[in-house]
C-alpha positions as CSV (number, residue, x, y, z in Angstrom):
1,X,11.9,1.3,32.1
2,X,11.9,1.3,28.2
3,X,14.2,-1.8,26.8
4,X,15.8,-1.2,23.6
5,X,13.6,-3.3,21.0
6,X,11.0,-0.8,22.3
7,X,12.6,2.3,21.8
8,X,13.7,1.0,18.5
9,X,10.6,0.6,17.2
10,X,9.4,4.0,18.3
11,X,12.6,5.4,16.7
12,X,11.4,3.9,13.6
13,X,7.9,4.8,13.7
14,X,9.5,8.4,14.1
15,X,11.6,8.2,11.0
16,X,9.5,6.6,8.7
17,X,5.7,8.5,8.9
18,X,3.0,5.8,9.6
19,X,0.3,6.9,7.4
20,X,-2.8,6.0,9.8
21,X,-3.3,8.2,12.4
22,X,-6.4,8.2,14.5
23,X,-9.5,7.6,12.0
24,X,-7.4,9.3,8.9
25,X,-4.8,7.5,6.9
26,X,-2.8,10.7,5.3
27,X,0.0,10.7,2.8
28,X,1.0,14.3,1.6
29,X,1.6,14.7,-1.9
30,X,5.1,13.1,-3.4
31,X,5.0,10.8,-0.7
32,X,6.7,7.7,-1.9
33,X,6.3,4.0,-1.3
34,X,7.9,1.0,-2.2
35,X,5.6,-1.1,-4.3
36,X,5.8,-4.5,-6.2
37,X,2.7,-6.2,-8.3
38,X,0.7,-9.2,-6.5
39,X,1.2,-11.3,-10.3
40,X,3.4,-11.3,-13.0
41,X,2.6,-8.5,-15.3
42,X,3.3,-8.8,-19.2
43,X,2.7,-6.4,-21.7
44,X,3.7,-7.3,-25.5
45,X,2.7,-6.1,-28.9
46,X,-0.9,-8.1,-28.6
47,X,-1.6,-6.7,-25.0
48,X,0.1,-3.4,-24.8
49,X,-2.0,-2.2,-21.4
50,X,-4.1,-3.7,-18.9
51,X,-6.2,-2.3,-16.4
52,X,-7.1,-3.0,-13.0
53,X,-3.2,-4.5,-11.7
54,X,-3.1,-5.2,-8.0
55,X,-0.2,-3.6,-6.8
56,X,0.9,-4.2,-2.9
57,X,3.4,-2.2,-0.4
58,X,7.0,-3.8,0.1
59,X,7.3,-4.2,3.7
60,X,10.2,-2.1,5.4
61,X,10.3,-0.5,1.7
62,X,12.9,2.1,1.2
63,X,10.1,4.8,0.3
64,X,9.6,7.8,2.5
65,X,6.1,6.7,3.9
66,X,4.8,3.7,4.9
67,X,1.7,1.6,4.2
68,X,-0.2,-0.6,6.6
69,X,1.0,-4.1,5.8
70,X,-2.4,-5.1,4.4
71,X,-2.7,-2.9,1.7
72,X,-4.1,-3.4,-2.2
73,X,-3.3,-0.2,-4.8
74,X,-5.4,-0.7,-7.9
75,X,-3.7,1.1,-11.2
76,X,-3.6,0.6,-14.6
77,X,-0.4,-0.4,-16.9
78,X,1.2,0.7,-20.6
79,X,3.7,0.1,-22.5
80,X,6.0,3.0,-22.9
81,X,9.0,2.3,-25.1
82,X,11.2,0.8,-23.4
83,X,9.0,1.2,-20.3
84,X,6.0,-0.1,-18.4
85,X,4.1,3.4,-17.4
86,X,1.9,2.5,-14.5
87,X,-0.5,4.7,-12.8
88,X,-3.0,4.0,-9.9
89,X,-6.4,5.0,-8.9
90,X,-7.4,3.1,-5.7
91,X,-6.4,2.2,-2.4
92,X,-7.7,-0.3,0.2
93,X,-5.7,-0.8,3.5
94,X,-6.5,-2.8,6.7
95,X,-4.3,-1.8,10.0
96,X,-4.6,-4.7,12.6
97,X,-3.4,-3.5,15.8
98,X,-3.7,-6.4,18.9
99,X,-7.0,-7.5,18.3
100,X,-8.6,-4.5,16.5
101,X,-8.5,-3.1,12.5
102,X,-9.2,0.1,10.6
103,X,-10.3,0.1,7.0
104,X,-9.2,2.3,4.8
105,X,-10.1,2.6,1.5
106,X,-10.4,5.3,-1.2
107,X,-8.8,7.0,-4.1
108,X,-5.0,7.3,-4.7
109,X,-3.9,8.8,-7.6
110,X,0.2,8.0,-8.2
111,X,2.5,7.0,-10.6
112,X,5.1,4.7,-11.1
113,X,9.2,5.4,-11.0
114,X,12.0,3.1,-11.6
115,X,14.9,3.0,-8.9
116,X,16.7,5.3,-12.1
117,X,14.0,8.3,-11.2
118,X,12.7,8.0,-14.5
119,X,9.1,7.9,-15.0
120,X,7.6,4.5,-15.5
121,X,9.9,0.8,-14.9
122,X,12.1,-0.2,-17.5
123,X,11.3,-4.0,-17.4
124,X,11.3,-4.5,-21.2
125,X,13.2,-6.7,-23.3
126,X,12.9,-7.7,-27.1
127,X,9.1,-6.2,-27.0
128,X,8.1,-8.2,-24.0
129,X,7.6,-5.9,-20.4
130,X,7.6,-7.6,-17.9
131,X,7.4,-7.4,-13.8
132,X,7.3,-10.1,-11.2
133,X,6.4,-9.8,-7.5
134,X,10.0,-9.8,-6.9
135,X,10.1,-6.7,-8.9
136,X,9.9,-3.3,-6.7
137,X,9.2,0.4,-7.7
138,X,8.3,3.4,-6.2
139,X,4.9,4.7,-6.0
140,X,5.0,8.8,-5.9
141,X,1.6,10.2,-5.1
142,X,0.7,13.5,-7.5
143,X,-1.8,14.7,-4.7
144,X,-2.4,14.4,-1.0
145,X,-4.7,11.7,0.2
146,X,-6.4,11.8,2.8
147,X,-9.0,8.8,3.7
148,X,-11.4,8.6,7.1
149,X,-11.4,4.9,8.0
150,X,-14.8,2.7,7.2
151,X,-17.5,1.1,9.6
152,X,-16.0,-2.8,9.9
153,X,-18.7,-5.0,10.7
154,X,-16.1,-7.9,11.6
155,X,-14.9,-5.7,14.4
156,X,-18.5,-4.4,15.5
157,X,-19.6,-8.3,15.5
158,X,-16.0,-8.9,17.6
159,X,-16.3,-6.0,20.0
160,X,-20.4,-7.3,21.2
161,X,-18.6,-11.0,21.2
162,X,-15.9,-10.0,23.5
163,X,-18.8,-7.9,25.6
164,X,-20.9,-10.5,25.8
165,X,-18.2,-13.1,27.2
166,X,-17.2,-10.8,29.6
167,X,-21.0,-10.8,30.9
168,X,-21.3,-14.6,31.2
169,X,-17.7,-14.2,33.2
170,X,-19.3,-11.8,35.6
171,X,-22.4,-13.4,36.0
């Protein structure tokens, strides 16, 4: 018998694509995810760009796809105007099912848009751009990414543990 939290979340999992499936984490091209920035962010006349921003996934964002929940996006940021043009170039996500995980990590190329639709956030005032984690945006992806998931030692190491206490059980 299937209770209703269950079939909720499989409704949901339905609607909203998960991204990892099997050994491939896919997102077709225009896919878009809610994002926010791990730290503040400011951009002024004396530092109008910076490079390398850690960007994360909003959980239960109101993109069309989904991220795992552990997820880093690595882009770099510009002042634009009025705006704060951000573009990304990397992608590293872990998916922790029970006691396994599946690393994914490779290149994303995307782009940032304000809820607006405009290109870039506006989150300038008086010169100053700024974004706080509190801050969200969506990512749209300009092509399809499509990443096989990684050797992970920790789960290798965790899989011949697990094997071997179940021996010394047996024995």
């Amino acid at each position: 018998m299937i209770k209703t939290p269950s079939l909720l979340l499989m409704a949901t999992a339905l609607l909203l694509p998960s991204l990892a499936l099997g050994d491939t984490l896919e997102l077709p091209a225009d896919a878009r995810v809610e994002m926010e920035v791990v730290d503040d962010l400011v951009l002024d006349a004396e530092t109008p760009r910076r490079a390398d921003v850690v960007l994360r996934p909003v959980a239960d964002g109101a993109g069309s796809h989904q991220l795992p929940d552990y997820c880093v996006v690595i882009g770099d940021a510009q002042r634009d105007g009025e705006r704060i043009r951000m573009t990304t170039q990397a992608l590293t996500c872990i998916e922790a099912e029970g006691g396994d995980s599946a690393i994914y990590s490779g290149e994303l190329t995307a782009g940032a848009y304000d809820s607006d639709g405009g290109f870039g956030i506006a989150a300038c005032d008086d010169g100053v751009c700024r974004l706080t984690p509190a801050d969200r945006f969506m990512l749209t992806l300009t092509h399809p990414v499509s990443i096989e998931q990684q050797a992970n030692p920790s789960a290798e190491i965790n899989e011949r543990r697990r094997q071997h206490e179940q021996d010394d059980t047996t024995e």
